[in-house]
N, C-alpha and C positions, 0 to 999 in steps of 0.2 A: 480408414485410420490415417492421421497426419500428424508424424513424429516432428518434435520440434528439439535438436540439440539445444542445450544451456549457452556452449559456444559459440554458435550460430546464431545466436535469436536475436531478433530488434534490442537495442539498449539505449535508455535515454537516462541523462543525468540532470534531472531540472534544478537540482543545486551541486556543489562539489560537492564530493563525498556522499552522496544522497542518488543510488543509482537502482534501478527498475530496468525489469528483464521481463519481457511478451512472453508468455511460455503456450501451452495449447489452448485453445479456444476458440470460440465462434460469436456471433450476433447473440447467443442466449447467455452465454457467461465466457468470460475471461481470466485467466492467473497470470499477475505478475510477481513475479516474485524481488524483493527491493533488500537492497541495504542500506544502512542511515547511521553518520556517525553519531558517537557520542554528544548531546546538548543540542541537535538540531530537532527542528521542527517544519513541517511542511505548515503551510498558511489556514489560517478556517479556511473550509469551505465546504461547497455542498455538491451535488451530482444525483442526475434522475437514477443512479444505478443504485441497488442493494450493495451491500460489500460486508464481506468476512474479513477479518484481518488476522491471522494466526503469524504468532511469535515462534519461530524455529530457533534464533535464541537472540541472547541479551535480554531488553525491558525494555518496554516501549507503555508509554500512557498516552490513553484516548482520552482528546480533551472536547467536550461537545457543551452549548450554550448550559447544560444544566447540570453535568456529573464528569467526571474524572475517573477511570478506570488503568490501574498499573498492571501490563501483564508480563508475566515469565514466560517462559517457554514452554512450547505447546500449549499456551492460556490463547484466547481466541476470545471475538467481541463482532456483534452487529450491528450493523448500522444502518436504520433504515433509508430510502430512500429519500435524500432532500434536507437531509438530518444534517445540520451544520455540526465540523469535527475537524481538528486537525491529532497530527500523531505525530508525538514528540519522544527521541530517544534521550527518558533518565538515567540510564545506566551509566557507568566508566568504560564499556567497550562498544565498538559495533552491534546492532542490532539487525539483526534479518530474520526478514519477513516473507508471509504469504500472501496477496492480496487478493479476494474473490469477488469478482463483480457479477452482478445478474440484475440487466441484461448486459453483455457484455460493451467492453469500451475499445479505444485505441489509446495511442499514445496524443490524440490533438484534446483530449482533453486538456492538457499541460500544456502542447505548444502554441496551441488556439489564445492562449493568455498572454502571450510572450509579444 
């Protein structure tokens, strides 16, 4: 078993206000967990990994080449593999998130970009 504190853990903020937390995980799947202010949006894009994205709260919509999905909390959406998508918080407040990847990632997905 490998506990990983919330305080502790790797944090990467690839825009202001837009912050991601490494939480437990291995090479098979990953959880970060993110917060995203109000009117921001992360960019399309895509990644060999599966992901779950569950909404702990505010609203967030998935925006992907063909559908639009707005979810509330505890609402949740898949994305398969390769699947271009970006995820935008609609809301008036903070939105935080769950994010599941399978198989799992790091953080150079994001700074591999940079």
């Amino acid at each position: 078993m490998q506990r990983v504190s919330f305080n502790s853990a790797e944090t990467y903020e690839p825009d202001e206000g837009w912050r991601r937390v490494s939480m437990a995980g291995s090479e098979d799947v990953t959880l970060e967990w993110f917060e995203k202010p109000p009117g921001h949006s992360s960019p399309m894009h895509d990644h060999a990994n599966g992901q779950v994205c569950l909404v702990l709260s505010g609203e967030l919509t998935i925006y992907t080449d063909d559908d639009a999905e707005t979810l509330e909390e505890y609402d949740s959406v898949w994305l398969d593999p390769w699947e271009s998508h970006r995820v935008e918080n609609t809301g008036d407040d903070i939105a935080v998130g769950l994010d599941v990847f399978a198989p799992g990632r790091s953080f150079d997905f994001w700074t591999d970009r940079e």
